[in-house]
Phi, psi and omega in degrees: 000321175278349113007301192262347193279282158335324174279341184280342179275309172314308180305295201293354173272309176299338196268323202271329139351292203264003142337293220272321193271299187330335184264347186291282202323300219298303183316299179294289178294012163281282182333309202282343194306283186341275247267321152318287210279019193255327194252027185259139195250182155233148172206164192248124188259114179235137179255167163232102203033048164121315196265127153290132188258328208109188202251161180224172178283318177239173179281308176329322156319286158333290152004272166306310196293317173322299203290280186354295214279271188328303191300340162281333188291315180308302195302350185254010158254049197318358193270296237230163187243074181277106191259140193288132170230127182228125197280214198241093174280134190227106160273159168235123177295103162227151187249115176236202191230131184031061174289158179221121180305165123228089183273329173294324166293341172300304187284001142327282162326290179310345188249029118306339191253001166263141165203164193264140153239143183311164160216119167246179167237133203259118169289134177251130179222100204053040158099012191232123168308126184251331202168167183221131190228167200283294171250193175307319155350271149350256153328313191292300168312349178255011164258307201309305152330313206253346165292297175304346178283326166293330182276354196261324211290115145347271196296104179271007181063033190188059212288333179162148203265131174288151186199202177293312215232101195291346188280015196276133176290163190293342177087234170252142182251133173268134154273096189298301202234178188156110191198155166272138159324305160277150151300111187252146160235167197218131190210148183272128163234150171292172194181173197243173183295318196293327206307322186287155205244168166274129223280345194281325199282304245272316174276005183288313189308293195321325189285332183211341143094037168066345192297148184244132194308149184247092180267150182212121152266120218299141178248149152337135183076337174307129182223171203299285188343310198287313174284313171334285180326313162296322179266344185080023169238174197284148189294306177317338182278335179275307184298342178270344180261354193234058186283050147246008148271132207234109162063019177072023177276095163253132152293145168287127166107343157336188164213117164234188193236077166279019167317109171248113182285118159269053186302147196274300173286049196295151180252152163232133183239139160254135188209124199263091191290111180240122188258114170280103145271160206257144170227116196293125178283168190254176182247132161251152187227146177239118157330134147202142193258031159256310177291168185293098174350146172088339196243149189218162162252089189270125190272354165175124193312143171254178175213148194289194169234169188226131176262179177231134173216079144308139203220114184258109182246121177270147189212123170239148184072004182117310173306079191276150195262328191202131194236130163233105170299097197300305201232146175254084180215127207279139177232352182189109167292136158299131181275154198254108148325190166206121171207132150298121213283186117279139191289309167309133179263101185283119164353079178138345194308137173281160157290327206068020146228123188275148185251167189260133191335318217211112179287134188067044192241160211234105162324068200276316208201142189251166137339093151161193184300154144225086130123077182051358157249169177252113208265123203267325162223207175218165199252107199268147170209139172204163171306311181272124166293332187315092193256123227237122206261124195302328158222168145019157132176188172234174184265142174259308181212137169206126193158181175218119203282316201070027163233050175089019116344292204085214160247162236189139156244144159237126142276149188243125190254027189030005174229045164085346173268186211195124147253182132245139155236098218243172217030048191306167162234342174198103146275128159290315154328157152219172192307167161064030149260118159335115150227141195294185171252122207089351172270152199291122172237343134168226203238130171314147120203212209229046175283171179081201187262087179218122176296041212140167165249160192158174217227079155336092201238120139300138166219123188235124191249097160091042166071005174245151175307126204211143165300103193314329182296335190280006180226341174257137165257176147301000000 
């Protein structure tokens, strides 16, 4: 029994033994897991296109040095318009045990791997390289520039319009447009330092197309028309580079400026014109065959009326090209004469009120000064070529005079008016014939000094020239 007692203590010493170590181990691997999981870190693995450069504790850091970096790189030419090229950075997250960083080699690397490259912008102009300027800025302000200097130009190619009354002013001008004639683009490209031009050299070019000034000295026998004709440019460009001329008054020994500027860029502008015009009141006449032909009694005054005539005048370079009568709209109706008649009728006699020469026709050019001369009527264009004799009358001339016509009818309307119709392409008519009113006298061109095909149409009262809108409406 005491025996067996001894084996039990013994047994219950082993048991508490192995007790003793399992809590020893246990103790030791509790620990070391803390202390492992106490020194476990986070870190960041950073490429560059790709490659590991190394690791840093944060990405930010990284981040921060980019932005930091780029913005001294931009910063460092104030001349050049410089974009940062930077390679393509990728982190990886990884939790290691007592891990160890180098961020200063990282960020080494990377700011090897940055550079500044010039960048500019190249003006195109209908697809042909014109220049390289530093940005986009840049370029947008020397166009903007070069608009405004056109939209600006004094001489609108409209000095003032004739009427009953020349002194009537022209009224408001609306700028509508503003735009270039050709296509331009502006495109960012790399460049080298030297490639950029100056932008004051860049818009001189666009502006006058290199062209170099042109002197001429009035010779004996000389007139503005005669010199235009000799050199082939348009009378406007001489009264607009010569405004002291006056009333086409040039001297042998004068100096003029026959420059014509060929610009790479041109602007077009639209300006939307509002016109006060006279609208000739008509005559009814009461026949009595007790007076003599030829002699009349007016039994009661007519008096005219006034229209509103919008007008959209196109313009390129200043130079204007093109006129549309937007709108028509009567603000005061014409009082209707009365005048008594002689009952005989001379063949041929107008009514006095006129029709309009050309059906469906379309306004190119109005009445009044241009550019120190006077365009004496205005210029109808329509699809029907048909030219139309506007009232009553006889042909007095059909032929062509040389004097920037062409060929040309005038009718005499025996009751004090006068039409004209110039750059004919075929007259129907001969001198001395009758023609009714609405018959076909001939065919629309472009003969004489004419830009186009289209009808010069006059209407002249007692020999002086009167604005045809004041006797035909809409």
């Amino acid at each position: 029994m005491q025996k067996a007692y001894a084996s039990i203590l013994l047994h219950k010493w082993s048991i508490a033994k192995t007790v003793s170590v399992l809590s020893v181990v246990t103790a030791v691997i509790w620990g070391g897991n803390a202390f492992v999981k106490l020194n476990m870190t986070h870190i960041v693995h950073v490429s560059l296109n790709g490659q590991e450069v190394g690791v840093v504790k944060d990405k930010a850091i990284v981040e921060q040095y980019v932005a930091d970096k780029s913005d001294e790189l931009e910063k460092s030419n104030k001349d050049l318009h410089l974009v940062v090229r930077t390679p393509k950075v990728t982190y990886t997250d990884e939790k290691a045990f007592l891990a160890e960083t180098n961020e200063q080699e990282v960020l080494t690397k990377l700011a090897g791997a940055m550079y500044a490259q010039p960048v500019g912008t190249e003006l195109l102009v209908d697809g042909k390289p014109m220049g390289i300027l530093k940005d986009q800025e840049t370029a947008s302000q020397m166009l903007d520039q070069i608009k405004t200097t056109v939209v600006k130009k004094k001489d609108s190619g409209k000095v003032k319009v004739l009427s009953a009354t020349p002194s009537e002013p022209i009224g408001e001008v609306e700028l509508q447009k503003v735009d270039f004639v050709q296509k331009v683009e502006l495109k960012d490209i790399p460049i080298q330092p030297q490639d950029v031009v100056n932008p004051e050299e860049l818009r001189k070019k666009l502006e006058t197309g290199d062209v170099q000034p042109t002197k001429y000295t009035v010779e004996k026998g000389d007139c503005v028309s005669c010199i235009a004709k000799k050199f082939n440019i348009p009378k406007q460009m001489i009264y607009q580079n010569n405004p002291w001329i006056v009333d086409d008054m040039i001297k042998a020994g004068q100096q003029l400026d026959l420059t014509v500027l060929q610009p790479t860029l041109a602007v077009r502008t639209v300006e939307k014109v509002v016109e006060q015009q006279e609208v000739q009141y008509e005559t009814e006449y009461q026949k009595d065959d007790t007076m003599r032909v030829g002699n009349d009694q007016t039994i009661k005054e007519g008096k005219n009326g006034l229209k509103k005539v919008i007008i959209l005048v196109t313009k390129i370079n200043g130079l204007m090209i093109e006129e549309t009568v937007q709108n028509e709209e009567i603000v005061q109706e014409p009082v209707k004469a009365l005048v008594r008649k002689g009952t005989k009728v001379i063949k041929g006699e107008g009514t006095g009120k006129f029709a309009w020469p050309v059906v469906s026709s379309t306004i190119s050019s109005t009445f009044g000064y241009r550019w120190g001369t006077l365009h004496k009527g205005v210029d109808l264009t329509s699809s029907n070529k048909n030219i139309m004799a506007a009232d009553n009358g006889k042909v007095v001339y059909a032929g062509n005079k040389n004097d920037g016509y062409g060929n040309q009818i005038i009718l005499d309307h025996m009751n004090g008016y006068r039409t004209l119709y110039g750059h004919l392409s075929q007259i129907n008519v001969t001198s001395g014939k009758i023609v009714e009113k609405g018959e076909k006298i001939g065919y629309m061109g472009s003969t004489g000094d004419s830009t186009g095909v289209h009808l010069h149409f006059e209407v002249q009262r007692n020999g002086t020239p009167e604005n045809p809108l004041k006797y035909l409406n809409r």
